[in-house]
C-alpha positions as CSV (number, residue, x, y, z in Angstrom):
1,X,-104.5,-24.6,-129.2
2,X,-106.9,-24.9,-126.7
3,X,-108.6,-28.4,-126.2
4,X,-112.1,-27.0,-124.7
5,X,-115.0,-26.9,-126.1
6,X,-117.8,-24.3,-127.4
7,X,-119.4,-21.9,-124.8
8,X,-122.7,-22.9,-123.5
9,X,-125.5,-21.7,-124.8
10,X,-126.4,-18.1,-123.1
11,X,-129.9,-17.9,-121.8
12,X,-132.3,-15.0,-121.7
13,X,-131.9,-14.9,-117.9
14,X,-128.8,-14.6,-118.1
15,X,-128.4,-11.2,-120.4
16,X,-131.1,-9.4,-119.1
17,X,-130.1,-10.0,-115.4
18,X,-126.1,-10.0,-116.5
19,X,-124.4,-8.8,-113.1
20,X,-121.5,-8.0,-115.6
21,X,-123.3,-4.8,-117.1
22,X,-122.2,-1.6,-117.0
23,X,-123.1,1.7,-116.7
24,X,-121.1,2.7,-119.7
25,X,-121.9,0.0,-121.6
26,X,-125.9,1.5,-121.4
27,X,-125.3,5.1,-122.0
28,X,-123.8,7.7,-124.5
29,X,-121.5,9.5,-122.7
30,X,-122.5,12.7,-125.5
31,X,-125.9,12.4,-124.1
32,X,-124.9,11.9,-120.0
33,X,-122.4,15.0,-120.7
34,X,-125.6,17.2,-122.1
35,X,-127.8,15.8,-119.1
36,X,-124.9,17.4,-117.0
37,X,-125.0,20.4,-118.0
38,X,-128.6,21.1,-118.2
39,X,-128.7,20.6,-114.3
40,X,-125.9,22.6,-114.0
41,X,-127.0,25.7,-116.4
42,X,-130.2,25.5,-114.5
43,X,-128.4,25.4,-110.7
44,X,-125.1,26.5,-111.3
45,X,-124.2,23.3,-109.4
46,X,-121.4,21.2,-110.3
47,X,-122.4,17.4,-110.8
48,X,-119.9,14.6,-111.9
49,X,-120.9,10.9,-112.4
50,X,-118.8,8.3,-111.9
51,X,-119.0,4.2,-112.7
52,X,-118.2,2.0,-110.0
53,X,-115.2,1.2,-111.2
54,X,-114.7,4.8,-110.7
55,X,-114.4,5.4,-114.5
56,X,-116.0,9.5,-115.1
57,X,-118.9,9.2,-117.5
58,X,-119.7,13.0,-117.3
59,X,-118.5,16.1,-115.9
60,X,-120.3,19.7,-115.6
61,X,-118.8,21.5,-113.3
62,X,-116.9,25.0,-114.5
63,X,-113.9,25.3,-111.6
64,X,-115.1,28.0,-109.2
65,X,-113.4,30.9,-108.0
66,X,-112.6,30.5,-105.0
67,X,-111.1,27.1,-106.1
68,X,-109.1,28.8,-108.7
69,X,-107.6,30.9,-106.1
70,X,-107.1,29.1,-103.4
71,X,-105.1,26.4,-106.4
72,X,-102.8,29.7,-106.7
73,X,-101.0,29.1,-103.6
74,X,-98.8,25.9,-103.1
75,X,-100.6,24.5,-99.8
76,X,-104.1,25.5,-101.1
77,X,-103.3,23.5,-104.2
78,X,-102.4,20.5,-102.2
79,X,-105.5,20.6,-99.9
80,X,-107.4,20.9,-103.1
81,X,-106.7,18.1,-104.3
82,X,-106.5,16.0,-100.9
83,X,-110.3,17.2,-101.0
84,X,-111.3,16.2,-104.4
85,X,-109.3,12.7,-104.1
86,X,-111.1,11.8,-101.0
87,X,-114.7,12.4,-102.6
88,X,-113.6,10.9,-105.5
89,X,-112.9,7.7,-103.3
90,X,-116.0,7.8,-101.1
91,X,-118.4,5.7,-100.9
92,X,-122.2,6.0,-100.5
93,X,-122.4,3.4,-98.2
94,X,-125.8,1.9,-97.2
95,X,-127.7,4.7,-97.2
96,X,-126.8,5.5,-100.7
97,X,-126.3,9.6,-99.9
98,X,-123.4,11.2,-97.8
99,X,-121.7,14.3,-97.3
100,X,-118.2,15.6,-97.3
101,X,-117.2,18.6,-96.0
102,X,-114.6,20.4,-97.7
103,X,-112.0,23.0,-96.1
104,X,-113.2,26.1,-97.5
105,X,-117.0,25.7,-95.7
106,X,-118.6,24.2,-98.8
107,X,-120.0,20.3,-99.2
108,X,-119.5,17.8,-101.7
109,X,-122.5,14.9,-101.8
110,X,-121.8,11.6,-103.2
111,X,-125.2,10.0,-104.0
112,X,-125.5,6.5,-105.6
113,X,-126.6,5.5,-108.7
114,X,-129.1,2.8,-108.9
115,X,-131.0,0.6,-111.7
116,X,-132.8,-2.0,-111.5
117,X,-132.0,-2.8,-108.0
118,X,-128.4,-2.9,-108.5
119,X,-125.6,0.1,-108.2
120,X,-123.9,1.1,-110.9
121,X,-122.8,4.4,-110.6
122,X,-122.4,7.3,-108.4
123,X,-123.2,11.3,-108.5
124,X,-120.9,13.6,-106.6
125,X,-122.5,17.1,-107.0
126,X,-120.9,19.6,-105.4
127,X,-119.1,21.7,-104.5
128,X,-121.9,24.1,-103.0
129,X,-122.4,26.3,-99.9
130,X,-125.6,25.1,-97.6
131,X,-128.5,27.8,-97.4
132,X,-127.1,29.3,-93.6
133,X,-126.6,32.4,-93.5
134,X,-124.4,32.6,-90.6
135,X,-121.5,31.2,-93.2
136,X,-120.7,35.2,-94.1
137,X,-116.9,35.2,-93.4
138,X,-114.2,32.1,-94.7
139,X,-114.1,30.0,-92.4
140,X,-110.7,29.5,-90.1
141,X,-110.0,26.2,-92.0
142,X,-109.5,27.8,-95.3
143,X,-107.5,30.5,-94.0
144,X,-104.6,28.6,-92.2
145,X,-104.4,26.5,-95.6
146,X,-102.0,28.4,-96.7
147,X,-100.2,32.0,-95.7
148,X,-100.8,33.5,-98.8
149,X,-104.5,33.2,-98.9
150,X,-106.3,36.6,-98.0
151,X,-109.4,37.3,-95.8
152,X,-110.9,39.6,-97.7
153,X,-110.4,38.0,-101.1
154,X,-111.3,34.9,-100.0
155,X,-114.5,36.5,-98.6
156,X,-115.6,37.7,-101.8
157,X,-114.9,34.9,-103.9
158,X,-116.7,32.6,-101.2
159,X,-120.4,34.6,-101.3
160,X,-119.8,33.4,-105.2
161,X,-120.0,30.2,-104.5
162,X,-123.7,28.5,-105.2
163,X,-126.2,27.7,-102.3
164,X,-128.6,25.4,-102.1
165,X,-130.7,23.8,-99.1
166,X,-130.0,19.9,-98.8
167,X,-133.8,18.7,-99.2
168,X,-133.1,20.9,-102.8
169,X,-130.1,19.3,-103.7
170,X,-131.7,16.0,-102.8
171,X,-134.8,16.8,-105.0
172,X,-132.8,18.1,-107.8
173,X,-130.5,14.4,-107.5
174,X,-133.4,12.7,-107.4
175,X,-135.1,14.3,-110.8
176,X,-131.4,13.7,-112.2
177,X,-131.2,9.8,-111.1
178,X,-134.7,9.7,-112.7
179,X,-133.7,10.7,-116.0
180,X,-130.9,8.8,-116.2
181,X,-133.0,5.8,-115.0
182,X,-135.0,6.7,-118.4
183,X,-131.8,6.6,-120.5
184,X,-129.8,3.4,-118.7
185,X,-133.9,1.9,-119.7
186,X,-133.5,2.9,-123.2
187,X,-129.8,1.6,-123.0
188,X,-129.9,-1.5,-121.1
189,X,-132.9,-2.3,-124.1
190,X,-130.8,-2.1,-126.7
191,X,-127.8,-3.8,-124.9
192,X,-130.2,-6.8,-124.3
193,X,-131.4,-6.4,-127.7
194,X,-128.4,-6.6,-129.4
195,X,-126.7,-9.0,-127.0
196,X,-129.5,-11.4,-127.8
197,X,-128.9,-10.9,-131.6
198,X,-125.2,-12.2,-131.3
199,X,-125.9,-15.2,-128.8
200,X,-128.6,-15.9,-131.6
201,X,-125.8,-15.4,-134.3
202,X,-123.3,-17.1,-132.1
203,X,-125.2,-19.9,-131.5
204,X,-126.2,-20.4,-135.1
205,X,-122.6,-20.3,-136.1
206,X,-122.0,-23.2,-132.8
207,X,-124.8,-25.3,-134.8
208,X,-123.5,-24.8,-138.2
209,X,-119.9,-25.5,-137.0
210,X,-121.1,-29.0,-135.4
211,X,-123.3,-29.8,-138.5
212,X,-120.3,-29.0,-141.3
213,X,-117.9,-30.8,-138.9
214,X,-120.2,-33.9,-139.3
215,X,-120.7,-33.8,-143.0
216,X,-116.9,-33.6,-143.2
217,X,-116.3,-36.6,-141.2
218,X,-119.3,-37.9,-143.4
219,X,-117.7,-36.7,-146.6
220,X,-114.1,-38.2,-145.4
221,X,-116.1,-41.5,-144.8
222,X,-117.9,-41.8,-147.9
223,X,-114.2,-40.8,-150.1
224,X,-112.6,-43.8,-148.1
225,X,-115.4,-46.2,-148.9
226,X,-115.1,-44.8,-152.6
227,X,-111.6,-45.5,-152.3
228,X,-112.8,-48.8,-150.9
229,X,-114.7,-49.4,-153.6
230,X,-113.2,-48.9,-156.2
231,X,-110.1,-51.2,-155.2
232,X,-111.9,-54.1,-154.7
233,X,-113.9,-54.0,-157.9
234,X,-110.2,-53.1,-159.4
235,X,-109.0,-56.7,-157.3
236,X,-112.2,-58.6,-157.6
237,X,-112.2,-58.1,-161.5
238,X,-108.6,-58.6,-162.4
239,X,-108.8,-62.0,-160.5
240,X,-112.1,-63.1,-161.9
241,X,-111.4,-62.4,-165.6
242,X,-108.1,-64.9,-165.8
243,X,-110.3,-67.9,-165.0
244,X,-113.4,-66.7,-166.9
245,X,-111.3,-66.2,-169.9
246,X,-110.7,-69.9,-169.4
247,X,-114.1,-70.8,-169.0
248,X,-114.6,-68.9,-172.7
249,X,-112.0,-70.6,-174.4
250,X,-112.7,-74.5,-173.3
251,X,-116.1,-73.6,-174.2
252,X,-115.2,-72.6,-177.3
253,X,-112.6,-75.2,-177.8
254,X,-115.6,-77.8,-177.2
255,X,-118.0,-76.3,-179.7
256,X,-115.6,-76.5,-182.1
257,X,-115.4,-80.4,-181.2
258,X,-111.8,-79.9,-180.3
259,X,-112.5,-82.9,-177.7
260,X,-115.0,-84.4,-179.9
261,X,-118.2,-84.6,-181.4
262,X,-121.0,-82.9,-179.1
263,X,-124.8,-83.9,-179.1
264,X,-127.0,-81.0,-180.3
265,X,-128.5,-80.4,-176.7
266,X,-124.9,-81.0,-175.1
267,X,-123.6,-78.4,-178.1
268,X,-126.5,-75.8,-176.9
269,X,-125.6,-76.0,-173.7
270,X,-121.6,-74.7,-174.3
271,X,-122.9,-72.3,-176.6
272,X,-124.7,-71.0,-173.6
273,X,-121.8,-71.5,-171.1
274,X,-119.6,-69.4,-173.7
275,X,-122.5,-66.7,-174.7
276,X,-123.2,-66.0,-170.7
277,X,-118.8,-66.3,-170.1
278,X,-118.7,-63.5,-172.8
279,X,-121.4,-61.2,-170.8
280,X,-119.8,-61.6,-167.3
281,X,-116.3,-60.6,-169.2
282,X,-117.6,-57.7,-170.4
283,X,-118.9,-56.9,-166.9
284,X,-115.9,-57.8,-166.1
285,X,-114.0,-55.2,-168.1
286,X,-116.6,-52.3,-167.7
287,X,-115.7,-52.7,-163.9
288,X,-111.5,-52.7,-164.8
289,X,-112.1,-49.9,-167.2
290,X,-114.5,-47.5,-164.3
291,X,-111.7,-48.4,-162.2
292,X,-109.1,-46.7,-164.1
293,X,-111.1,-44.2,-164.9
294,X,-111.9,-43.1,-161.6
295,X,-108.6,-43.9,-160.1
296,X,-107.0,-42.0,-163.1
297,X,-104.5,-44.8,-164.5
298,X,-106.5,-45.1,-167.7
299,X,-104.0,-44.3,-170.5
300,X,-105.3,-43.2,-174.1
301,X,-103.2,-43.4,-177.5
302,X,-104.5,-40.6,-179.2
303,X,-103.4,-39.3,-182.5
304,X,-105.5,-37.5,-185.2
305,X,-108.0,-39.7,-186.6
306,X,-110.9,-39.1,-189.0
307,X,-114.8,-40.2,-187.0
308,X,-116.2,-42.2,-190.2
309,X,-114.6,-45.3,-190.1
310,X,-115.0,-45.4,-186.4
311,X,-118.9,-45.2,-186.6
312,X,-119.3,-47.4,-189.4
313,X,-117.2,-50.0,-187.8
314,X,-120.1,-49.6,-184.9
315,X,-122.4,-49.7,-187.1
316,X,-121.2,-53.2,-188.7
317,X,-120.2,-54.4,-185.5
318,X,-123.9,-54.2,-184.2
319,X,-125.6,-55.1,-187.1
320,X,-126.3,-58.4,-186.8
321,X,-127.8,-57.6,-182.9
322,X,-130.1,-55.2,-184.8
323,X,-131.4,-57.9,-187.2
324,X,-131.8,-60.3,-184.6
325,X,-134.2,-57.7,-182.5
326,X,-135.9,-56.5,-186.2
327,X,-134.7,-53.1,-185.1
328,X,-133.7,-50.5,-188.6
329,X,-129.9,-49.5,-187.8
330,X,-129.0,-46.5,-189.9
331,X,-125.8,-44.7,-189.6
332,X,-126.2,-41.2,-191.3
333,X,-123.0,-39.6,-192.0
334,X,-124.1,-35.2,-193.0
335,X,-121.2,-34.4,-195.8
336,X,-117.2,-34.5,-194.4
337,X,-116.2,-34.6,-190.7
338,X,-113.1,-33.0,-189.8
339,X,-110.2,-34.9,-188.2
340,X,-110.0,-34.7,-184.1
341,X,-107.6,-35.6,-182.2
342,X,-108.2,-38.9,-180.4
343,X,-108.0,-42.2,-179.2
344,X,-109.9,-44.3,-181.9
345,X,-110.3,-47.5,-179.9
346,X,-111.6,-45.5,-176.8
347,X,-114.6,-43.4,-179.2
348,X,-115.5,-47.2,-180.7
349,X,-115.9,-48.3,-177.1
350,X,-118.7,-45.0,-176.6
351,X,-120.1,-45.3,-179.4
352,X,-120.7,-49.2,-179.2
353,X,-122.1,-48.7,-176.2
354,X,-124.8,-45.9,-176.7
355,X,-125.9,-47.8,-180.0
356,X,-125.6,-50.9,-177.5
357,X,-128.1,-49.2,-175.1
358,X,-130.5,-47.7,-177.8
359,X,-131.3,-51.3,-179.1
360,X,-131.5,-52.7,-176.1
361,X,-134.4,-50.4,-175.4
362,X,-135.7,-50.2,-178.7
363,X,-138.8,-52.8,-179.3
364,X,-138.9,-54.4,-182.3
365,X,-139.8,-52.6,-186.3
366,X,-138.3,-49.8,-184.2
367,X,-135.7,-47.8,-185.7
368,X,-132.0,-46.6,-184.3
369,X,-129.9,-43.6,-186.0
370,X,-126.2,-42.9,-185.6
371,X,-125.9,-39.6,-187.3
372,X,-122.8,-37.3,-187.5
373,X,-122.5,-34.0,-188.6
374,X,-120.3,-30.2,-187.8
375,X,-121.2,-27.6,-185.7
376,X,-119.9,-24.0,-186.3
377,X,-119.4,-22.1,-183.0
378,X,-118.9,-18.8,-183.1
379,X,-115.9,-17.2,-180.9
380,X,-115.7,-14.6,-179.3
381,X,-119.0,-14.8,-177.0
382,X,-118.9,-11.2,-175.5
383,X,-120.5,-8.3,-175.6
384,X,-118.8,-6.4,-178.5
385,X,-120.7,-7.7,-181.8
386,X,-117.9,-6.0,-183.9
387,X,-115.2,-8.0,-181.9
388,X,-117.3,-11.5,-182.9
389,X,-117.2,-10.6,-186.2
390,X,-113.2,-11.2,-185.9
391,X,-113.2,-14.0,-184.0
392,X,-112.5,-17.4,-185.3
393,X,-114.8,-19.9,-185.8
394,X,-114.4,-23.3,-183.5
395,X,-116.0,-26.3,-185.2
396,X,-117.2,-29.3,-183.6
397,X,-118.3,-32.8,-184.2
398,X,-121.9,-33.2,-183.0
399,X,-123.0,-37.1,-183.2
400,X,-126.3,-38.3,-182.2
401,X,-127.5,-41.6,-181.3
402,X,-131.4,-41.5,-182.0
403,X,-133.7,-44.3,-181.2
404,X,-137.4,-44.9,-181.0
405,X,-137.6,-47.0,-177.6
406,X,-139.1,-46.7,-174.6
407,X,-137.2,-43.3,-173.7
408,X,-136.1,-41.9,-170.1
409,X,-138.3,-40.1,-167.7
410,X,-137.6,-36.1,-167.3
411,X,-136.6,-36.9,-163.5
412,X,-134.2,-39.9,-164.1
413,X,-132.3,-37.9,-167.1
414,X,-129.7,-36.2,-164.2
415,X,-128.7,-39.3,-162.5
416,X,-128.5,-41.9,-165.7
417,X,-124.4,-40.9,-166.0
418,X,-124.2,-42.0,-162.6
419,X,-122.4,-45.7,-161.9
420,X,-124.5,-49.0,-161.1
421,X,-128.0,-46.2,-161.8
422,X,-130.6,-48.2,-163.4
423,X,-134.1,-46.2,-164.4
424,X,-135.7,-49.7,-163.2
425,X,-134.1,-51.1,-160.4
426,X,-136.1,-53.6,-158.7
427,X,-135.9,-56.9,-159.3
428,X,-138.2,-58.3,-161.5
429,X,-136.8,-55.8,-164.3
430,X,-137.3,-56.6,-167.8
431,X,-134.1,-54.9,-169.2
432,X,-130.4,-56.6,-168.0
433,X,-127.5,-54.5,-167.8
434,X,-125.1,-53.1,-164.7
435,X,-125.1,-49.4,-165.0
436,X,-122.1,-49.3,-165.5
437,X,-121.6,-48.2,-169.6
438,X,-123.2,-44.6,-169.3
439,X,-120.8,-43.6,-166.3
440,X,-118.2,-44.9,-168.7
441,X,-119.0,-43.2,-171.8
442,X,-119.3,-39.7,-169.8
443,X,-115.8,-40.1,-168.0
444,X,-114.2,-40.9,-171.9
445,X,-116.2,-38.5,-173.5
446,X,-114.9,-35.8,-171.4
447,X,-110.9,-37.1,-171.6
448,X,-111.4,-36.2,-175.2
449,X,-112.3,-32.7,-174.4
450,X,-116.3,-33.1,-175.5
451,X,-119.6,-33.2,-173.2
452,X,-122.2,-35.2,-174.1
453,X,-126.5,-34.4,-172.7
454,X,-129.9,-35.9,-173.6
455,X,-132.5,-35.1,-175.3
456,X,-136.3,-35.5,-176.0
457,X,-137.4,-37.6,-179.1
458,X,-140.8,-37.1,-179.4
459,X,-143.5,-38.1,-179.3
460,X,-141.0,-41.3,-178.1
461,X,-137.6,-42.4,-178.0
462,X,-134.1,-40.7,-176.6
463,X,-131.3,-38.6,-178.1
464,X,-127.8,-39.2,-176.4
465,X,-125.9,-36.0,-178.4
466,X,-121.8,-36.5,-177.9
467,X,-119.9,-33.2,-179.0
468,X,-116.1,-33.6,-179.8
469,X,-113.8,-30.8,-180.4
470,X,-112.3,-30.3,-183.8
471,X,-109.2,-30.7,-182.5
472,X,-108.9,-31.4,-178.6
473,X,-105.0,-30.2,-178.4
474,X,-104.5,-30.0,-175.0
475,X,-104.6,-34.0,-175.4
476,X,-100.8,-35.2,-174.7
477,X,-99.7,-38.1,-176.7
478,X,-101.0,-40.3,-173.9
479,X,-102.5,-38.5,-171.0
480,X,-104.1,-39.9,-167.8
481,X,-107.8,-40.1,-167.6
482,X,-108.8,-38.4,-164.3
């Protein structure tokens, strides 16, 4: 593969004044062949153009006679095309208009073919007697062509060739090169045209080339920093949470009086020691468990499980957080669920969580629901309404975590899922938390074949809606969470 680079950039200069244009690259050769013709119906003249590379372009010329005849004999035939070779290889020259005599008395002229101050072509016309009179009987050098050819015939096919003064051919060339000037205009606008549409597409593609080769070193870049990422906070947790865990335990192990009796301010102040220990190792863990997650080592033990005791052991587990903040926790259970297919520790870990987040933002005398109920989808889903009447009917378990707090603005709603995202970011926020449990809850919500959105609680409040399937059966017995 070759190692260099794009082509420059190709100016306007340079394709209207391209040297490399050519005469057949201007023209239609249909429309050069009728031009032909014309001028020779009208004359009876035969004209031939040629490109400089010698390529024809058109030909009107009808053999004549004579021609035919003398091409009957074997030396005729031989000078005959000794004649037409050498006009075919001539030259203008400087003057741009010469003359070659040709063995039986007529002339060939070889005219050039000029646009826009540049040659591009050339005209032989030709061949054709000059208007002299005195040129009555063939001339000696087309009778000692060849033996065979006679006088007399040859003098009748000769007054059959066409006549034609010089400053007439010249005029008629001349009204020829003028309408072909028109047509290699017409051309050469249409060759710029369109030359300039692909340098413009070229170069486009040259820009977009350059710009997706630097988002996919900037893509590569950010994936390794990910990568980066995420193996730190992997490391950087799993070696902070053995000592923390001792910090917790000696703290606990003092409250207790374990070492002996504490003074009620020393006793406050390992309470607090062991209260903040119990935050960071729940950082801690939400950091091991996004790790996993994202890394895809995070094994679940699913089995089919029934959702009620899982949300009322949420709803017990957060009770006394909900008393503490005066905040009415309700869990409202709508008739039977039907048994999924899950891992039960994993749903208590989403469902703690959203509950979690609803009180946290929920002022107090405010009120937070956990309600659970079935969904009946219909199958089916096409076009054919008599097909959906035979399709099965796919049942799902739609729980909703309701809550009367402060809610989530339109415009954050896309990005709360994301991890470390905090609505309120800055610094003097009044609400803790790492943004870290909603990234979580998505990722496991997913493994378990479900989706979970928001929604508007008017006139206040949010509505996280988690959808499991009735049965998520493409679930192995303990899959990897990607």
């Amino acid at each position: 593969m070759s190692n260099e680079g794009p082509p420059p950039p190709v100016s306007v200069e340079d394709l209207v004044l391209d040297a490399r244009v050519r005469i057949e690259d201007l023209v239609d050769r249909e429309g050069l062949d009728e031009l032909c013709r014309s001028f020779h119906a009208l004359f009876g003249i035969p004209v031939r153009i040629y490109s400089t590379e010698g390529a024809l372009l058109a030909d009107a010329t009808g053999e004549q006679e004579l021609c035919a005849y003398v091409n009957t004999t074997p030396d005729g035939r031989k000078a005959c095309a000794a004649t037409v070779g050498g006009v075919k290889a001539l030259e203008p020259g400087e003057t741009g208009d010469v003359t070659h005599p040709c063995f039986t008395g007529a002339i060939y002229r070889v005219i050039a073919l000029e646009y826009d101050g540049r040659r591009v072509g050339r005209m032989i016309v030709g061949p054709f007697l000059g208007s002299s009179a005195s040129l009555n009987e063939p001339p000696k050098s087309l009778l000692d062509v060849d033996a065979g050819i006679q006088a007399e015939r040859a003098k009748t096919l000769l007054a059959k060739m066409p006549r034609a003064k010089p400053d007439t051919v010249t005029r008629i060339a001349k009204h020829l090169g003028s309408a072909l000037d028109l047509i290699l205009f017409s051309g050469h606008k249409a060759h710029v045209t369109n030359k300039m549409h692909l340098a413009s597409v070229r170069e486009s593609y040259r820009q977009l080339e350059e710009k997706t080769a630097r988002l996919q070193e900037a893509f590569d870049r950010l994936k390794e920093l990910d990568k980066l990422k995420s193996s730190f906070l992997a490391t950087v947790s799993h070696e902070l949470r053995t000592p923390l865990t001792s910090i917790i335990g000696y703290s606990e192990m003092l409250s207790e009086g374990l070492a002996g009796d504490l003074k009620p301010e020393q006793l406050e102040f390992v309470k607090t020691i062991h209260d903040k220990g119990e935050q960071l190792l729940s950082l801690i863990m939400g950091l091991l468990d996004l790790g996993k997650l994202e890394s895809g080592t995070m094994r679940m033990s699913t089995r089919p499980i029934r959702l009620e005791p899982v949300l009322s052991e949420v709803i017990s587990t957060l009770t006394p957080t909900a008393r503490k903040k005066s905040v009415n926790l309700v869990l409202d259970l709508a008739g039977d669920l039907s048994e999924l297919r899950g891992d039960p520790e994993r749903l208590r870990q989403v469902f703690i969580n959203l509950v979690e987040n609803a009180l946290k933002f929920t002022p107090a005398n405010g009120n937070v629901t956990l309600r659970a109920r079935m969904i009946a989808d219909e199958g089916g889903g096409g076009d054919d309404e008599g097909l959906t009447l035979l399709a099965p009917t796919r049942s799902r378990i739609e729980v909703r975590v309701l809550d009367t707090g402060i809610g989530i603005p339109t415009r954050e709603k896309p990005k709360v899922f994301d991890a470390f995202y905090q609505v309120d970011s800055s610094s003097t926020r009044e609400y803790g938390g790492t943004g870290l449990g909603l990234s979580i809850v998505k990722r496991l919500v997913e493994a378990h074949g479900g989706e979970i959105r928001i929604e508007d609680n008017s006139p206040k409040g949010t509505v996280f809606v988690v959808s499991l399937p009735q049965a998520a059966s493409r679930l192995s017995e303990a899959p990897r969470v990607a």
